[in-house]
C-alpha positions as CSV (number, residue, x, y, z in Angstrom):
1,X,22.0,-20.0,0.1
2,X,20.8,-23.7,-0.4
3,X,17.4,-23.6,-1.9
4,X,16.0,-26.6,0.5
5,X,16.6,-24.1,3.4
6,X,15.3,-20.8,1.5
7,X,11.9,-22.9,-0.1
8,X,11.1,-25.9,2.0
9,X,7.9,-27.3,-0.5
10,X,10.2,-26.6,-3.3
11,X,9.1,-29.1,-5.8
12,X,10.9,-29.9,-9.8
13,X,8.3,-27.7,-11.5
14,X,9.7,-24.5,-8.8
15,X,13.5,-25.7,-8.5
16,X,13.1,-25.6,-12.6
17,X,11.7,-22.2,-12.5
18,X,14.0,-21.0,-10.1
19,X,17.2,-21.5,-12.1
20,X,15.6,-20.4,-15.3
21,X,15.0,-17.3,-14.1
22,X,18.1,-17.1,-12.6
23,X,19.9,-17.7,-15.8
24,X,18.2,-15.8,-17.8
25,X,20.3,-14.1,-20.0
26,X,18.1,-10.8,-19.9
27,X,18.0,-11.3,-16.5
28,X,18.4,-8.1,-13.7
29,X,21.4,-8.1,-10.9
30,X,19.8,-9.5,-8.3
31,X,20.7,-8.6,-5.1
32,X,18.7,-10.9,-2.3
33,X,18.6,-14.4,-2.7
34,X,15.0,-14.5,-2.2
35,X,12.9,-17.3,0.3
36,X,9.7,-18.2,1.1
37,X,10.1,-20.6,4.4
38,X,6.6,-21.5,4.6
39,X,6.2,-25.2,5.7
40,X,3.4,-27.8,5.0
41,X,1.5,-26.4,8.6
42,X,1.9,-22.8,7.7
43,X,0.5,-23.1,4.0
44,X,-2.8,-25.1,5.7
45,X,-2.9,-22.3,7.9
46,X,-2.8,-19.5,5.1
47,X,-5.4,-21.6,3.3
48,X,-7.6,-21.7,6.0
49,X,-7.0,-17.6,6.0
50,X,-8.5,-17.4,2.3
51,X,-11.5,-19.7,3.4
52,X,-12.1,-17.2,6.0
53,X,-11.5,-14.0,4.2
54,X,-14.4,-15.8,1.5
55,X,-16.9,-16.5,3.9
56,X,-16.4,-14.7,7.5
57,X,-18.1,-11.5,7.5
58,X,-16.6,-8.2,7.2
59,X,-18.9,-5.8,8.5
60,X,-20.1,-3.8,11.3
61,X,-22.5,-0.8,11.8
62,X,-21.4,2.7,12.9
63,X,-20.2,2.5,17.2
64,X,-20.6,-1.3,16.6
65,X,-17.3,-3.4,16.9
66,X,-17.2,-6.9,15.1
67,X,-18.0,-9.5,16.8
68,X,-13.9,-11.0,17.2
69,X,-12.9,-7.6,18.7
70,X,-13.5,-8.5,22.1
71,X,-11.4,-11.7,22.8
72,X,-8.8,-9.5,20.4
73,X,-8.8,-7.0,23.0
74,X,-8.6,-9.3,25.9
75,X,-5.7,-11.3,24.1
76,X,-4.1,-7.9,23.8
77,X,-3.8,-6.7,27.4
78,X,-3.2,-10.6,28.7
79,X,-0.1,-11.2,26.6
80,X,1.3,-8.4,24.7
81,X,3.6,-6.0,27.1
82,X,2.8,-2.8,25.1
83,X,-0.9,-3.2,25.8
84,X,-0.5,-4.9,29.5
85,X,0.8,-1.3,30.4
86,X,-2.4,-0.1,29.6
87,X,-3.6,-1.3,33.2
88,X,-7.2,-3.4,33.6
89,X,-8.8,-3.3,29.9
90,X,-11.1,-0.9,29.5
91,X,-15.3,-2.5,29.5
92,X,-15.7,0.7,26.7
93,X,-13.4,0.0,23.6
94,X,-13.3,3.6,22.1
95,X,-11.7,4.6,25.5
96,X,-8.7,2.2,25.5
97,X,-5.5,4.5,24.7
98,X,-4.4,4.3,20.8
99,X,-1.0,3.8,19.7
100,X,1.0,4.8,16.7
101,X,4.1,4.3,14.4
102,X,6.4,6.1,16.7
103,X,5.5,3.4,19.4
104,X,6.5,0.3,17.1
105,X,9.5,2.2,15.8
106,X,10.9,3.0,19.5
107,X,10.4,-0.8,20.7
108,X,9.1,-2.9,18.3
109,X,9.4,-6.0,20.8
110,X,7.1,-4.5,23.0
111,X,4.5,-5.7,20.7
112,X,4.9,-9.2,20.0
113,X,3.0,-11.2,22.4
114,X,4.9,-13.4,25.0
115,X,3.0,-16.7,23.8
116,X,3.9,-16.3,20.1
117,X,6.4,-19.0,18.9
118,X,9.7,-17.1,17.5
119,X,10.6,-19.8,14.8
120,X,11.3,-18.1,11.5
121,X,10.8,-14.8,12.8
122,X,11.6,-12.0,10.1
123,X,12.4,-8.3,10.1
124,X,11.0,-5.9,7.9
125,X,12.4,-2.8,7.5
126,X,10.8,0.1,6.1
127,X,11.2,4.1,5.4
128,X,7.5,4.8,5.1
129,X,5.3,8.0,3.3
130,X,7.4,10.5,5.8
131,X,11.1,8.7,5.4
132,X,10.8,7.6,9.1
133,X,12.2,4.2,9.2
134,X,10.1,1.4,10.8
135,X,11.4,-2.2,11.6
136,X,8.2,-4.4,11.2
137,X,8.7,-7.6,13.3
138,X,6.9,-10.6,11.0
139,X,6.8,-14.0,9.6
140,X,6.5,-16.1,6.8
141,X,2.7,-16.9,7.1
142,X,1.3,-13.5,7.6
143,X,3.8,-12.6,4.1
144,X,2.0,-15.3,2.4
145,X,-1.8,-14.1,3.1
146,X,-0.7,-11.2,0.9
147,X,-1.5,-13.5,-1.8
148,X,-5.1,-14.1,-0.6
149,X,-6.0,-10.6,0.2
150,X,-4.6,-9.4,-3.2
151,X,-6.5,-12.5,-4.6
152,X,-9.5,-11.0,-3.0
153,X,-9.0,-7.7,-4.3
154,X,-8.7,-8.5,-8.2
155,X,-12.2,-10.8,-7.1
156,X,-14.0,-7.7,-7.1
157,X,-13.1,-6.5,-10.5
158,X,-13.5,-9.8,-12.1
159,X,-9.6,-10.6,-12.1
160,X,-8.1,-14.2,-10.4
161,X,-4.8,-15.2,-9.9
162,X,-4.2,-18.5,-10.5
163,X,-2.1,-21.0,-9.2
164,X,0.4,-21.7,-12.0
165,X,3.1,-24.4,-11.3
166,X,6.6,-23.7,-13.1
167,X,5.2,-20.0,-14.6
168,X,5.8,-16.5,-12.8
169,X,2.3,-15.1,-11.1
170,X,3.0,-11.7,-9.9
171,X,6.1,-9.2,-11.0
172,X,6.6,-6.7,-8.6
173,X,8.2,-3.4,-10.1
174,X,10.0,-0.8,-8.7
175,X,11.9,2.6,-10.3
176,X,13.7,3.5,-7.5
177,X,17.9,4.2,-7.3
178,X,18.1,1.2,-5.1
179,X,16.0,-1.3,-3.8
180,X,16.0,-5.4,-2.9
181,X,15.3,-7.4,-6.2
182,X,15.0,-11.3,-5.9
183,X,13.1,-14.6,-7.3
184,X,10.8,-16.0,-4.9
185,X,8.8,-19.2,-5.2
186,X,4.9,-19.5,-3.7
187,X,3.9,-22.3,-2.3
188,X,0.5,-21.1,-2.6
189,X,0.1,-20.6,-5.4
190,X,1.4,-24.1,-6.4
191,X,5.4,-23.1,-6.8
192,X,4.6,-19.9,-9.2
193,X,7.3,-17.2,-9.3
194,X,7.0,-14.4,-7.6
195,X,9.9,-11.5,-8.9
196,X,10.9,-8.7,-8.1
197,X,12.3,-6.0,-10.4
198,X,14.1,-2.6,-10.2
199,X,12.8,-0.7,-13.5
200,X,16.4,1.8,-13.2
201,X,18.6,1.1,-16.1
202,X,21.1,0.7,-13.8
203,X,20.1,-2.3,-12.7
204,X,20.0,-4.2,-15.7
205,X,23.5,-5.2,-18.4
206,X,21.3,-3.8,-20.9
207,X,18.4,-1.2,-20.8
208,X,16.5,-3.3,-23.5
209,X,16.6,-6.4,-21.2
210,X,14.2,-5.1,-19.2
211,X,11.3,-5.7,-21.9
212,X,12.9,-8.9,-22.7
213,X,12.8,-10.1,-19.2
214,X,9.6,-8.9,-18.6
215,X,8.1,-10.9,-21.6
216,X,9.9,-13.9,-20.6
217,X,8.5,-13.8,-16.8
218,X,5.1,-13.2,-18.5
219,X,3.4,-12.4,-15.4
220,X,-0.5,-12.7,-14.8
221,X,-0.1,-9.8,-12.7
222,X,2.3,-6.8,-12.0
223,X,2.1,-5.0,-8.8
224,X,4.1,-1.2,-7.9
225,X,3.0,2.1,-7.7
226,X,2.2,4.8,-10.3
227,X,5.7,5.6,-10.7
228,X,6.8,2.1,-11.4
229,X,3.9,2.0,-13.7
230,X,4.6,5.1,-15.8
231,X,8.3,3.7,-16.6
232,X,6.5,0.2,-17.5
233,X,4.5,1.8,-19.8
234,X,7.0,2.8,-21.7
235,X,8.8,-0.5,-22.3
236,X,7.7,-2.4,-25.4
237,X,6.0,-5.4,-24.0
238,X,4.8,-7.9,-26.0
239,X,2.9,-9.6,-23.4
240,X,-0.2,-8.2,-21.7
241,X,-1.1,-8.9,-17.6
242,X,-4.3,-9.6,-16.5
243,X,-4.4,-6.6,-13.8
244,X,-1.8,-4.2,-12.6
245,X,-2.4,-3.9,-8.9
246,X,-1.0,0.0,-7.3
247,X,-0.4,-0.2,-3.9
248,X,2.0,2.7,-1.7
249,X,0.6,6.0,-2.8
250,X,-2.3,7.3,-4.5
251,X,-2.5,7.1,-8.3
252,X,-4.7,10.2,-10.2
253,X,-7.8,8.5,-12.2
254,X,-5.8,10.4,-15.3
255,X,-3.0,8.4,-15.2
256,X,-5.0,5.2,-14.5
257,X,-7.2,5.7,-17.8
258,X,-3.6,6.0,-19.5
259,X,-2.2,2.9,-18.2
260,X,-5.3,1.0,-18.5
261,X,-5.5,2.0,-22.3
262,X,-2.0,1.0,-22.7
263,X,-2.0,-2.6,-20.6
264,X,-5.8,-3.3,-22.3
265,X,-6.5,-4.6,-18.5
266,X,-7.8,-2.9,-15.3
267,X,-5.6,-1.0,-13.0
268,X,-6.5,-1.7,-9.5
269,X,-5.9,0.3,-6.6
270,X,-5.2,-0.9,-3.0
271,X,-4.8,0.5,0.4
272,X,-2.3,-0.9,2.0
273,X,0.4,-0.9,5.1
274,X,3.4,-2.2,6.0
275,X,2.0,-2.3,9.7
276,X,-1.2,-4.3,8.1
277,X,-0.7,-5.8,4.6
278,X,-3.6,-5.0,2.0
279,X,-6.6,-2.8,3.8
280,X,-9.3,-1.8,0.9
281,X,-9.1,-1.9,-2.5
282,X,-10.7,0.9,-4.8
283,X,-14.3,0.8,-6.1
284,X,-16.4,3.3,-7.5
285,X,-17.7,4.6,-4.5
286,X,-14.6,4.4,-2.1
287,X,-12.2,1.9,-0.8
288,X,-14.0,-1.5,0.2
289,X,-12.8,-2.8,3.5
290,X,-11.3,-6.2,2.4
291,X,-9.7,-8.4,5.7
292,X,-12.2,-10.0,8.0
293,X,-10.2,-9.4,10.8
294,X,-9.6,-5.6,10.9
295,X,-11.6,-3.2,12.9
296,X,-11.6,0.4,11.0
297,X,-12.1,4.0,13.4
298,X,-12.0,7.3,12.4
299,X,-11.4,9.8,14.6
300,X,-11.5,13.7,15.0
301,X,-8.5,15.6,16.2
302,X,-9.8,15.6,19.8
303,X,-9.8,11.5,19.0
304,X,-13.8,11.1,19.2
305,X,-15.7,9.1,16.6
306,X,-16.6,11.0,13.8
307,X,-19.9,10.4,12.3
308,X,-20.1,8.3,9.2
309,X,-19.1,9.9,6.6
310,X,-17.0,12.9,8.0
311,X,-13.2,12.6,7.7
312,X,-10.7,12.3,10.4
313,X,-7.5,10.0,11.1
314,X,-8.1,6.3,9.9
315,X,-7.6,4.3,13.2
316,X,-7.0,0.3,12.5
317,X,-7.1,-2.8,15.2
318,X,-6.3,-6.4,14.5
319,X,-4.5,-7.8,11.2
320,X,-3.2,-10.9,10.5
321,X,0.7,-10.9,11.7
322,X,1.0,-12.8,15.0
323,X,4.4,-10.2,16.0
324,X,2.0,-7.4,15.5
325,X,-1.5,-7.4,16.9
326,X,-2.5,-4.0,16.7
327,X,-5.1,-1.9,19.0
328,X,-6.6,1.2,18.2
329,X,-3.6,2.2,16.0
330,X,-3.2,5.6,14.1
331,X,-2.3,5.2,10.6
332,X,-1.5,9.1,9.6
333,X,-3.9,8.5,6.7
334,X,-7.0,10.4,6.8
335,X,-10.5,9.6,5.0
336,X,-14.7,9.3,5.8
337,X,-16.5,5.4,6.7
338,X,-19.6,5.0,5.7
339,X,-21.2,1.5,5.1
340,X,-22.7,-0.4,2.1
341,X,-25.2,-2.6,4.2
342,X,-23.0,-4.6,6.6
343,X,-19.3,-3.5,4.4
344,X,-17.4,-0.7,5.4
345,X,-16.0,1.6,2.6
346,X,-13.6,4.5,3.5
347,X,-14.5,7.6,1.3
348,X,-12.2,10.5,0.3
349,X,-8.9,9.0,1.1
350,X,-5.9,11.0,1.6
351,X,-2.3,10.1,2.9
352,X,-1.9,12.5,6.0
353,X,-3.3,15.0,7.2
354,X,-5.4,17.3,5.5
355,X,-3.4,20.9,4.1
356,X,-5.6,23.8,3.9
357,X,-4.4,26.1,1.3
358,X,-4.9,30.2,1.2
359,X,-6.5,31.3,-1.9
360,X,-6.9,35.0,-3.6
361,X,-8.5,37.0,-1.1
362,X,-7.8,34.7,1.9
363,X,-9.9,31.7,1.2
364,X,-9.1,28.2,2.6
365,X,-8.5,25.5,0.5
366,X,-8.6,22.2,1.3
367,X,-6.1,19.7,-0.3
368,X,-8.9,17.5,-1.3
369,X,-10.5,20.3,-3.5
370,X,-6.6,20.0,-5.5
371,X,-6.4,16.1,-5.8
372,X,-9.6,16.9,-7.3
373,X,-9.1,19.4,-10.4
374,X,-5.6,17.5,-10.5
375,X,-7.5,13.9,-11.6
376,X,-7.8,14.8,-15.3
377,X,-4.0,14.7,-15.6
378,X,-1.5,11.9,-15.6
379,X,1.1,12.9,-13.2
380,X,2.9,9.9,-11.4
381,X,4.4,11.4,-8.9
382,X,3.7,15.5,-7.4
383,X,4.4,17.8,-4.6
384,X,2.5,21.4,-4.1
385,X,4.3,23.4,-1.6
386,X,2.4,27.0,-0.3
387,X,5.2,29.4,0.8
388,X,4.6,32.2,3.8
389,X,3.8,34.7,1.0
390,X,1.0,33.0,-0.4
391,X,3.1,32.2,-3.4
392,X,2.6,28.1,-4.7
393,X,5.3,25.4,-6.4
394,X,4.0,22.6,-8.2
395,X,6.9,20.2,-8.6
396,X,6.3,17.4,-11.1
397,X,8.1,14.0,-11.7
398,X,8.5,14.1,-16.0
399,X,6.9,15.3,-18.2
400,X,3.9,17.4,-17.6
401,X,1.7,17.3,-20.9
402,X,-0.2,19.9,-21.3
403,X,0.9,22.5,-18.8
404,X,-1.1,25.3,-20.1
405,X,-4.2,23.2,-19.2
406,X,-2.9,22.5,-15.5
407,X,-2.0,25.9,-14.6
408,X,-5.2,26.7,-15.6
409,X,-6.6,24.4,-13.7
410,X,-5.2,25.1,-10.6
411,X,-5.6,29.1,-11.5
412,X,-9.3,28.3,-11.6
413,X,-9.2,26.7,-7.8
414,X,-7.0,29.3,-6.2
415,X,-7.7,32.5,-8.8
416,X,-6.8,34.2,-11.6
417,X,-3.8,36.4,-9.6
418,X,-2.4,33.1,-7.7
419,X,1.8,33.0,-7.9
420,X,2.0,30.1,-9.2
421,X,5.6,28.4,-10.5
422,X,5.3,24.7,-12.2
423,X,8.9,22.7,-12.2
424,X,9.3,19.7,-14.0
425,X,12.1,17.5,-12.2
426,X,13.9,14.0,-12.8
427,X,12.7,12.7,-9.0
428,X,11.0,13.6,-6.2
429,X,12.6,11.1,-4.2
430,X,11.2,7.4,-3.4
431,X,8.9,8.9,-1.1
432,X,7.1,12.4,-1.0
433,X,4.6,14.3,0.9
434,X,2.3,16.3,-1.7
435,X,0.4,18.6,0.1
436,X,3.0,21.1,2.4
437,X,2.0,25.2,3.2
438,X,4.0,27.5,5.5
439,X,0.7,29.4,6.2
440,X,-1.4,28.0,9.7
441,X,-4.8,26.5,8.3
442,X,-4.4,28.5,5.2
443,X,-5.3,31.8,7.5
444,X,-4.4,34.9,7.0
445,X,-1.3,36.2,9.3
């Protein structure tokens, strides 16, 4: 692929980076070329994003809506034929239908809105938490604010990410069987690298190369998931990042002490969706809403408002991609809002649905009460599956540690007599549900 085509504000400094790391001789087998067709408009128009993420505000009060939601709303049911179905648009907001992932994955067209330019559209594809595959329609610009969001995330834990002309910014790392790998250059961020690695041996002439690469690249930041993370750790790197940024599943606070002792930097969590790009990143008190142009609901199973605080289905509207404007849609992920003065911050957050457990003597457990006693303990990657008879199986990705400690642990939630069987396993898979029970609500048959 000619690299004037695939990078159009490829400058020396980039083009030289770009064949370094593509000769490399501890380099990974690629397998995408890589782009980043951003032109000189588009990058103005991501910078202007960052200005506005900096100073627009990002808050509401309970049953308020920000003050952009209305003209999103009209734009919606004027110009997108998903919404224009709806019929007249609704004067109350929380009335207006929502929508959800199956409606993108059945006709993801339906959503892009008729006065949208379709230069340099792009196709996503993804398998998502449940392994239901979703084709998110996109475009270079709204791939690009990633960077500014992300930027905004490390902000609140003291962390930048600098531009760096001719250097590698961000390594992405996966440990998956298969996945794309490629260079990318950012335009903004100055022509730094952007790469993308797949941590599996396989994917590498040598398993050692994987540290030497690594240290080459020498990135400010690496970005994955806990999985990805746990097989980083165990490389000998030489170099040290500034942050390690987890994104696409949840990462127990027992494994982040561990990688954070082991990196010497600050692991920072971020919710985040295909459907949406980065959401809230972690603080001590819950996930911070971080995009000034997303509207968050939560919503009971009947679909009402819950009150602040009380957990339902997180419910998003707006984002930044121009192919997907979003109303009223249903993530699947479930947690509480309550505000910080004017910033919303979603508390307890869970992927899907809540699981209630049965206990000795028929008492319900909720999954949150597990994730709980399960934080002291550095498991990357876990499924706990309640059978019809009451009997439990904690599957665990490597090595365990202490197991005596987490069966106790568990014993203590569920009691002393609890069947409980604890299997150590290679994989769970590249994506897995951990909280599944036979049993109805935990009740008692």
């Amino acid at each position: 692929m000619n690299d004037d085509w695939s990078f159009p504000l490829l400058d020396d400094a980039g083009r030289a980076l770009l064949q370094s790391l593509r000769e490399n001789s501890h380099a990974p087998r690629y397998t995408h070329p890589g782009c980043d067709r951003v032109t000189a408009q588009g990058l103005e128009r991501v910078r202007a994003f960052e200005t506005e993420l900096k100073t627009s505000p990002r808050g509401w009060q309970h049953r308020e809506l920000a003050p952009w939601l209305a003209d999103f709303v009209a734009m919606c049911f004027a110009d997108v034929p998903f919404y224009r179905r709806y019929g007249s648009p609704s004067a109350d907001f929380f009335s207006i239908p929502t929508c959800s992932r199956a409606d993108i994955a059945r006709e993801p067209w339906s959503f892009v809105p008729d006065s949208v330019p379709l230069d340099d559209i792009a196709l996503y594809q993804t398998s998502g938490t449940t392994g239901h595959p979703l084709n998110v329609i996109t475009h270079p610009e709204p791939l690009a604010m990633y960077i500014p969001l992300m930027r905004a995330a490390l902000a609140t834990h003291g962390v930048t990410l600098d531009d760096s002309n001719g250097k590698v910014a961000v390594v992405l790392v996966c440990f998956q069987k298969s996945t794309w790998t490629y260079i990318s250059i950012s335009p903004f961020l100055d022509n730094a690298g952007f790469v993308k690695v797949n941590l599996n041996p396989d994917d590498w002439r040598d398993a050692d190369d994987r540290a030497r690469f690594l240290d080459d690249c020498n990135p400010q930041i690496y970005t994955g998931d806990p999985i990805s993370f746990a097989e980083l750790a165990k490389l000998p790197l030489q170099t040290r990042p500034r942050a390690l940024v987890s994104t696409s599943m949840a990462m127990l606070p027992g494994l982040q002490r561990q990688l954070e002792t082991r990196f010497n930097c600050p692991v920072i969590n971020i919710y985040s969706m295909n459907e949406t790009g980065p959401i809230a990143v972690a603080q001590a008190d819950g996930f911070e809403l971080l995009h000034h142009r997303l509207y968050v609901e939560i919503l009971d199973p009947n679909g009402v408002p819950c009150e602040p605080g009380t957990r339902g289905e997180i419910i998003v509207s707006g984002g930044f991609n121009p192919f997907l404007p979003l109303l009223r849609y249903r993530t699947g992920d479930y947690a509480g809002l309550q505000f910080r003065g004017q910033i919303p911050v979603l508390v307890g957050l869970e992927g899907r649905q809540p699981v209630v457990f049965r206990g000795e003597r028929g008492r319900r457990i909720n999954n949150i009460d597990i994730s709980t006693v399960l934080k002291p303990f550095a498991l990357t990657q876990y499924s706990l599956h309640q059978f019809a008879d009451g009997s439990l199986r904690l599957r665990v990705r490597g090595a365990i540690g202490n197991a005596v400690q987490l069966r106790d642990a568990i014993l203590a939630l569920f009691g002393a007599g609890q069947r409980l069987d604890i299997e150590c396993v290679d994989s769970l898979g590249d994506k897995v549900i951990q909280y599944t029970s036979e049993i109805p609500n935990g009740e008692e048959s």
